[in-house]
C-alpha positions as CSV (number, residue, x, y, z in Angstrom):
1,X,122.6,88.8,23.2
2,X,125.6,87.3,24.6
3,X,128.6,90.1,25.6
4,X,131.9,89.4,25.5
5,X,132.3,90.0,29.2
6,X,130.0,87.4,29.3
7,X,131.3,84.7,26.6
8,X,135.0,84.7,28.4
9,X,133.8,84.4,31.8
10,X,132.2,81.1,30.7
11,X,134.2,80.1,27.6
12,X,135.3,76.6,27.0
13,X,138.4,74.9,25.2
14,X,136.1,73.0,22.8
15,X,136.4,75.4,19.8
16,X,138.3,78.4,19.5
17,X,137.8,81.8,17.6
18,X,138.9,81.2,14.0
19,X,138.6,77.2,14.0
20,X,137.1,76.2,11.1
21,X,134.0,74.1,11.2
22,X,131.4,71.9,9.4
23,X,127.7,71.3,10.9
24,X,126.6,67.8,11.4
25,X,124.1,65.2,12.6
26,X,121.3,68.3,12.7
27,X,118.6,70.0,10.6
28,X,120.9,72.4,9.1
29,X,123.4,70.4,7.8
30,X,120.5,68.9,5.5
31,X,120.6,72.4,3.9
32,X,122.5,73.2,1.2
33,X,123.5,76.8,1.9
34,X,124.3,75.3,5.4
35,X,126.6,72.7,3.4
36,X,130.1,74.6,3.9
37,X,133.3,75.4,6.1
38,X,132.0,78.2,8.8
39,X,134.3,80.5,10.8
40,X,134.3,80.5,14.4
41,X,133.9,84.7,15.2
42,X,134.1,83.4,19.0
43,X,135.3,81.4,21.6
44,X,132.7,78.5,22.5
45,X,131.5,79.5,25.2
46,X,127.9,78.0,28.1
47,X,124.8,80.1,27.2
48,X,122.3,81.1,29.5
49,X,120.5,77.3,29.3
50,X,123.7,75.4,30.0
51,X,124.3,74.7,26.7
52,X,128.0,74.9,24.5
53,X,127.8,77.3,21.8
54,X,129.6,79.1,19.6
55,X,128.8,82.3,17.2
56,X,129.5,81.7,13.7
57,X,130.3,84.3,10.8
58,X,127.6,84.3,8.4
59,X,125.2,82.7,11.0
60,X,122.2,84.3,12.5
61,X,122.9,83.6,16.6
62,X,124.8,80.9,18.2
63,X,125.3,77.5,17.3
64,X,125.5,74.5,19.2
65,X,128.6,72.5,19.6
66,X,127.7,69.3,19.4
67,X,126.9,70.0,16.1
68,X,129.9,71.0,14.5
69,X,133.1,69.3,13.6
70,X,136.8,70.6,13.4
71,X,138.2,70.5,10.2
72,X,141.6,71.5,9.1
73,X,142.1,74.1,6.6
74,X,145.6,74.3,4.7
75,X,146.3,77.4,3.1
76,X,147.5,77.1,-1.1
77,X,150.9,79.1,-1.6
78,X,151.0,80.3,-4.3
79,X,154.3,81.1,-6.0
């Protein structure tokens, strides 16, 4: 497990905690309980292998980056 000590010493700009995301071009995103919006709960951040990564809420562990996709989320007002 990954601390936060660790995490900001290597974070990146890639993604940032509370970007909103999609998974693509990977196993998971052929799944449909994996088919949704997912909420960044960190910083991306290089793991241990060299790899980008980011932990996602909901997710067990970290996730690649090169598998996920920015989206924008707007926000309904509601009057």
């Amino acid at each position: 497990m990954q601390t936060i000590e660790t995490i900001q010493k290597t974070k990146t700009e890639t993604l940032k905690k509370n970007d909103r995301v999609v998974m693509h071009s990977c196993y998971e995103a052929t799944l449909d309980e994996f088919k949704k919006i997912w909420k960044c709960s960190t910083n991306s951040y290089i793991d241990k292998s060299g790899e980008e990564v980011v932990f996602l809420d909901g997710f067990s562990g970290c996730f690649l980056v090169k598998y996920l996709q920015p989206v924008s989320v707007r926000k309904k007002i509601i009057k």
